[in-house]
N, C-alpha and C positions, 0 to 999 in steps of 0.2 A: 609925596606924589606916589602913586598907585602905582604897582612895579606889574605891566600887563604883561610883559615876557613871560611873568612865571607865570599870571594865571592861563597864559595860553599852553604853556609847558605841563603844565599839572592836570589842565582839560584834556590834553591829547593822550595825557597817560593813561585815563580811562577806559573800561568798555564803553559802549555805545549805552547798554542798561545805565549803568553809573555817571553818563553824561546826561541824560535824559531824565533820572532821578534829579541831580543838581539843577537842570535847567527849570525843573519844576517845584525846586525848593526856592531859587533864586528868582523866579518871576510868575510863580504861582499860574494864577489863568489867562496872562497875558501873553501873547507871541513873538516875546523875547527871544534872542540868542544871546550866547554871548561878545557878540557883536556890541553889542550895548556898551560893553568898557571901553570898547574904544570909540563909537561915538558920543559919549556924555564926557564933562570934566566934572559931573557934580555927581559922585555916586553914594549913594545913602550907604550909614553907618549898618543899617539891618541886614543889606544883602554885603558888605562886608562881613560882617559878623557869619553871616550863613556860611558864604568864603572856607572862614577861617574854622568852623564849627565839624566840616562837611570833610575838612582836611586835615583835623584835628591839628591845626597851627595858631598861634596866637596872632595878633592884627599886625602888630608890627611884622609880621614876616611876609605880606605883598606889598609894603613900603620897599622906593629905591632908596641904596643905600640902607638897607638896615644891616644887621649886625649877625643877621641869621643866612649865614653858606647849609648848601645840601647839594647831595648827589643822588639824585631819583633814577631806578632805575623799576622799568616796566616789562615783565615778563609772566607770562601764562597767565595772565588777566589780573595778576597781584601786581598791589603796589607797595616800594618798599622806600624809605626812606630815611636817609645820613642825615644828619642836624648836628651841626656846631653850633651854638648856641656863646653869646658876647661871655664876655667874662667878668661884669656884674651880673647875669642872671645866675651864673655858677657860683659868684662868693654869696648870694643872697640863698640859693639851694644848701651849699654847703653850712652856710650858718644853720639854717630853718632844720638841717638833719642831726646836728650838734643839738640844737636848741632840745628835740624831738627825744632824743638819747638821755639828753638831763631830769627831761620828762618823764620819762620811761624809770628810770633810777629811782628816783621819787616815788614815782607810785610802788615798785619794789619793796622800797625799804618801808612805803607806810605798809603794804600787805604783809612784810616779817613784825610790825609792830602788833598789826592786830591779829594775827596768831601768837603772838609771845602772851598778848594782853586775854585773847579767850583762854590759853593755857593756864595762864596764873587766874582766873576764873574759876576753870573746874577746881583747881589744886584749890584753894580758897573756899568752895562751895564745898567740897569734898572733906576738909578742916570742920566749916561749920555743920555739917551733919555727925561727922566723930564726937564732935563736942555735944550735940543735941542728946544723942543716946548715952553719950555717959553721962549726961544732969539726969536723964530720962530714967535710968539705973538705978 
């Protein structure tokens, strides 16, 4: 179920430009407000997503009951924003930054191999021209 507290809460945090921008992203050339959520129970995935896009929150977080707490506070026309975030979306970040690290290692050690591999290269190439001029002699 569509958590409209918050999206009334997150509207009024706006300037007037920045509500006027959203009302025109979420209902393009029709003369919507956001009245609209609260008389429909059937509201399209798109202007969710716009919602969530415009707020830079993921979907679940105008769900009630989601997992996502914040503490919004609105001043000089900035908006700022606390997010706790559930505690599978942290063990899957923390893995994904683990995973990301191991990654990074990796590529590491193959960039020390192929410097080790161009050095032994010239020293090698550097051999076979010694040897060219002494047959050459």
């Amino acid at each position: 179920m569509l958590n409209l507290e918050m999206i009334d809460t997150l509207y009024a945090s706006l300037s007037k430009e920045q509500q006027q921008s959203l009302i025109g992203l979420l209902f393009k050339k029709s003369k919507q407000t956001m009245n609209y959520f609260h008389r429909t129970k059937d509201i399209s995935l798109s202007k969710l997503e716009t919602l969530a896009d415009f707020f830079g929150m993921p979907l679940d977080y105008f769900r009630k009951n989601s997992k996502f707490k914040t503490n919004n506070v609105a001043g000089n026309n900035n908006f700022v924003g606390n997010v706790s975030i559930s505690t599978n979306l942290m063990l899957e970040n923390q893995s994904l930054r683990k995973e990301l690290e191991s990654k990074d290692a990796i590529i590491r050690a193959k960039d020390e191999t192929i410097e080790a591999l161009r050095h032994m290269n010239k020293m090698l190439q550097a051999q076979a021209n010694n040897s060219i001029k002494k047959d050459g002699e």
